[in-house]
C-alpha positions as CSV (number, residue, x, y, z in Angstrom):
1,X,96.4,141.3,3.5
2,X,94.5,138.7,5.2
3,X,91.5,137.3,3.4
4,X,88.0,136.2,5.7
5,X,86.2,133.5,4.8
6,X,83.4,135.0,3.1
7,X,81.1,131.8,3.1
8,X,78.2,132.2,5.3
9,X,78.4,130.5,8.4
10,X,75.8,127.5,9.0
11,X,73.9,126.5,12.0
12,X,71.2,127.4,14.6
13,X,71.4,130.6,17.2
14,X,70.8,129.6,20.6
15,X,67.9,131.7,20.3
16,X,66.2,129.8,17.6
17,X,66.9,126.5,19.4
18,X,65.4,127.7,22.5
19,X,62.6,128.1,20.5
20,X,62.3,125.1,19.0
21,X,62.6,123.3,22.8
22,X,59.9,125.7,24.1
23,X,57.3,124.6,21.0
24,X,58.6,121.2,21.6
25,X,57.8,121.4,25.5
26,X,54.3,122.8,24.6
27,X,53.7,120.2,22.2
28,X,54.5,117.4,24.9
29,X,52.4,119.2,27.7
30,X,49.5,118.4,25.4
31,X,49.6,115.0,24.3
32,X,51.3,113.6,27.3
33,X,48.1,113.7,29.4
34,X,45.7,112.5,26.7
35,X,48.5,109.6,26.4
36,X,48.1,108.7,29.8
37,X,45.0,108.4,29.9
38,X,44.4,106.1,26.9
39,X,47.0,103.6,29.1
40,X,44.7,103.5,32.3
41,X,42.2,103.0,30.2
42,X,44.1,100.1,28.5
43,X,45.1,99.1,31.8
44,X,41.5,98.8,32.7
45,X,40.0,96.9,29.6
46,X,42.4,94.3,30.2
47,X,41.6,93.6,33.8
48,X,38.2,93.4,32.7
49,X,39.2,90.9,29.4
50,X,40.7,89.1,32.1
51,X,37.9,88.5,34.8
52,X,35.8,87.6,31.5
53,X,38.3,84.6,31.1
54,X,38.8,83.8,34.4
55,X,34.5,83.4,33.8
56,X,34.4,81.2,31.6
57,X,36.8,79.2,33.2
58,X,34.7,79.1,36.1
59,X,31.5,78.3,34.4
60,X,33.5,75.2,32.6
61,X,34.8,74.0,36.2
62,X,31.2,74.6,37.9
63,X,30.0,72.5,34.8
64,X,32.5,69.8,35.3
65,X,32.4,69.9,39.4
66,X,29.1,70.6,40.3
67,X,30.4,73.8,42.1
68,X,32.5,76.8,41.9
69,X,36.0,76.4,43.0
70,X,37.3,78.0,46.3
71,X,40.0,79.5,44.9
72,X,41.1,80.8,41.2
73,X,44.0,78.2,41.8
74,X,41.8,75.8,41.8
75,X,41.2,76.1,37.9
76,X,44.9,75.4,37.1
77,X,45.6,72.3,39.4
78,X,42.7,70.3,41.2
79,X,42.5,67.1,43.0
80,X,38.3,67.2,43.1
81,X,37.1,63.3,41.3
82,X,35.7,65.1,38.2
83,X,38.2,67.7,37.8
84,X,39.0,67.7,33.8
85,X,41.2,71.1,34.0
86,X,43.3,73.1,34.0
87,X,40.4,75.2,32.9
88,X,43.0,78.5,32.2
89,X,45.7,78.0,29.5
90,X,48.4,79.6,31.8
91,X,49.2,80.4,35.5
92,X,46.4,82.7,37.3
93,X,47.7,86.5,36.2
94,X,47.8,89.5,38.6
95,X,46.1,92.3,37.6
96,X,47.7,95.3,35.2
97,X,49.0,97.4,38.2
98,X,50.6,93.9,39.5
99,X,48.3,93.1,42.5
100,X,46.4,89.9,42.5
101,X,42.4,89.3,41.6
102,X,40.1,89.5,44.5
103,X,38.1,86.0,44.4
104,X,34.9,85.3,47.0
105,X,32.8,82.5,47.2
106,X,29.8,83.2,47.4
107,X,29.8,86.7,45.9
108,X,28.2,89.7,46.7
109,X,24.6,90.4,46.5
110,X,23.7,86.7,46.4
111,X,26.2,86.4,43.1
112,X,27.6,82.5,43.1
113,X,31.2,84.3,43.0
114,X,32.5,87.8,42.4
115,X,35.9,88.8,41.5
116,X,37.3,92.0,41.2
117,X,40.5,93.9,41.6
118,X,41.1,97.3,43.1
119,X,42.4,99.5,40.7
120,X,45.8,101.4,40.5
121,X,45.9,102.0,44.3
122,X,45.2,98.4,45.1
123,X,43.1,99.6,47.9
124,X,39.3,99.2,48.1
125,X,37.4,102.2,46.6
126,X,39.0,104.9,44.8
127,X,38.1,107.0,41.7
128,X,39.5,107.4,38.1
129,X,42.6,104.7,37.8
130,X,42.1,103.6,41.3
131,X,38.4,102.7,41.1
132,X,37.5,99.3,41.3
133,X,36.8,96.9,38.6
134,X,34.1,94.5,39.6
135,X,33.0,91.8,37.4
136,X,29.5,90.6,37.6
């Protein structure tokens, strides 16, 4: 006579792992969108951190010059008799979504200089992660 294994058999159904994946799928559906947002917002407070160093680099080369530079490139290499730069520790950054920091001389509304960048989209205007980021 043949004998069976009596031990019990260890292990998941395929019913209780699909289970476990749809609770799993809920649980991401969830978060995932709060998660995202905390990065645009990231993404945002650091443009902003940045134009408020790119600031204070300007004020120190206005100090220095007499006047504000024409371009932001102007505060890592200048040729100007009073230059005492570079006046930014490293090379001029590009914004979080990777698109360069819109620089005028003179600025908007009579401002000596704006600078801004144009969100995720890197077009002017938008809303949410594509709205603009103007420093003042």
């Amino acid at each position: 006579m043949k004998q069976r294994n009596s031990a019990p058999q260890s292990g998941f159904t395929m019913m209780e792992l699909l289970i476990v994946i749809v609770i799993l799928g809920l649980l991401m559906s969830l978060v995932a969108p709060k998660f995202f947002n905390k990065l645009s917002t990231a993404e945002r407070g650091i443009a902003a951190t940045q134009m408020s160093a790119f600031e204070t680099a300007l004020d120190t080369y206005r100090l220095d010059l007499g006047k504000y530079p024409q371009k932001l490139e102007d505060l890592r290499a200048g040729t100007e008799p009073r230059w005492d730069g570079p006046y930014l520790p490293k090379d001029i950054p590009l914004d979080p979504w990777g698109n360069p920091y819109i620089y005028k001389v003179p600025g908007e509304d009579g401002r000596p200089y704006s600078i801004m960048s144009y969100g995720a989209d890197g077009k002017l205007g938008g809303e949410d992660s594509n709205a603009d980021i103007v420093h003042n």
